[in-house]
C-alpha positions in Angstrom: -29.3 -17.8 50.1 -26.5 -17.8 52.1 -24.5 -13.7 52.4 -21.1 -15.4 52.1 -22.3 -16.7 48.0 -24.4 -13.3 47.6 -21.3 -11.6 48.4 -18.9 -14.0 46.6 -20.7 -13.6 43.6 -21.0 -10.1 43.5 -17.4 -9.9 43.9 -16.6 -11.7 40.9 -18.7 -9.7 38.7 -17.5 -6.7 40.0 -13.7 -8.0 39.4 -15.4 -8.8 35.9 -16.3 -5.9 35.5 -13.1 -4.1 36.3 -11.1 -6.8 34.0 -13.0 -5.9 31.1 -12.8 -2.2 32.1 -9.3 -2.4 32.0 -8.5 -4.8 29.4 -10.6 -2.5 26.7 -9.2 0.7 27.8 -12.9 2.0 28.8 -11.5 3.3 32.5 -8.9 5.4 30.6 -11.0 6.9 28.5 -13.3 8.5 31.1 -10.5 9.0 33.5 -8.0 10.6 31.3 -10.3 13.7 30.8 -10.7 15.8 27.5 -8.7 14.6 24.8 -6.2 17.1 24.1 -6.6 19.8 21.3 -5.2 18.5 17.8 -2.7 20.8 16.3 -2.8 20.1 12.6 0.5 20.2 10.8 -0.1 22.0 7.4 1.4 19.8 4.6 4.6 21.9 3.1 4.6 22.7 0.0 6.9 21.1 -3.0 8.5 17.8 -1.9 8.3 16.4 1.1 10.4 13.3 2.3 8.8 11.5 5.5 11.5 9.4 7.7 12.5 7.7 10.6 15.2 8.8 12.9 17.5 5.4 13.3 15.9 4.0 9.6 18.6 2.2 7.9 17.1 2.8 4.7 16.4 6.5 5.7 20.3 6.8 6.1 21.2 5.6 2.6 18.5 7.6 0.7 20.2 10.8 2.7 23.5 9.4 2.0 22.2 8.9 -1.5 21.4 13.1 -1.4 24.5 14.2 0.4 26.7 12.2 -2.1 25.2 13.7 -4.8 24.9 17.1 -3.6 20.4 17.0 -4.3 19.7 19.8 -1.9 21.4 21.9 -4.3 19.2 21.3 -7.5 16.3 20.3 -5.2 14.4 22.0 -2.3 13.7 18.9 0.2 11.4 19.9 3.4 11.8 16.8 5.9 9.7 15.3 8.4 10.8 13.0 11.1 7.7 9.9 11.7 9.1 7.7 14.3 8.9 10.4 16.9 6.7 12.7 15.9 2.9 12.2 16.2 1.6 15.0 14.1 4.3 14.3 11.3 2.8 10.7 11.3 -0.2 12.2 11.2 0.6 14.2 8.2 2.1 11.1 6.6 -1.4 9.3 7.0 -3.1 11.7 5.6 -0.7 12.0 2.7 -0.8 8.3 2.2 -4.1 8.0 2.0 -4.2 10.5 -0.7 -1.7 8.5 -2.9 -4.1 5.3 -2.2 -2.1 4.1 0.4 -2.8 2.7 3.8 -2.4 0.4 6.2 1.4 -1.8 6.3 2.1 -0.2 2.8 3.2 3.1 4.4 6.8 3.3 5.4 9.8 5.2 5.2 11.5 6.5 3.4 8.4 8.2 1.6 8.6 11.1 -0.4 5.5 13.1 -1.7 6.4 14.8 -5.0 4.4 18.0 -4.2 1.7 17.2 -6.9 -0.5 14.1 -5.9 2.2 11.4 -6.3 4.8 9.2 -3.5 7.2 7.1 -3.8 8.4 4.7 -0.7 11.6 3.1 -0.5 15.5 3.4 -0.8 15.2 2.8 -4.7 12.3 4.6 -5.7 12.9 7.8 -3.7 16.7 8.2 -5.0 15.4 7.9 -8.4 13.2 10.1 -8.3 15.3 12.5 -6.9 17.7 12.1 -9.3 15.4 13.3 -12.3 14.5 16.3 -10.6 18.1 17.3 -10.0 19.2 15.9 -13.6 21.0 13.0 -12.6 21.5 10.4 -14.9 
């Protein structure tokens, strides 16, 4: 065989090769090194309420708890998703222990503290509003 088609040939598969490399991430992952250590957030206790920073509905469900004064009757702990991993991390794992996964999770979503969550700008606010006494 001619050493111009040997050549040509092994040229191709090697570009193959590098295409696919690149296209299913496999360079990265033995480049990039060691993965990096995971810091697990601990889960606060009481209720939590997962958001995004710049979510529309985020805003009303805190203009919702400003307006009606709720971090007076009710102790809040927030966590910011959008921006932070290990929050969304946290909110995974909290998801998944409601029975929720995949597209379902969002924000606003509050965990009560005891095993249940509630997602969205109505079901969050009313929730809220029975633990502060709000009728």
């Amino acid at each position: 065989m001619d050493k111009t088609i040997v050549l040509t040939i092994i040229i191709i598969v090697f570009a193959g090769f590098l295409f696919w490399g690149f296209q299913t991430g496999f360079f990265s992952a033995i480049f990039s090194g060691p993965a990096p250590a995971v810091t697990a957030t601990p889960l606060p206790a009481g209720i939590v309420l997962f958001y995004g920073q710049g979510c529309p509905h985020c805003k009303d469900v805190e203009d919702f708890i400003s307006q009606n004064k709720i971090d007076d009757k009710v102790k809040i702990t927030r966590m910011e998703v959008w921006y932070n991993k290990d929050n969304a991390a946290l909110l995974a794992q909290v998801a998944k222990k409601c029975g929720i996964t995949g597209n379902s999770v969002g924000v606003p979503f509050l965990y009560d503290g005891n095993g249940k969550c509630y997602i969205g700008e109505v079901d969050v606010p009313n929730f809220l509003k029975a633990q502060a006494g709000i009728k």
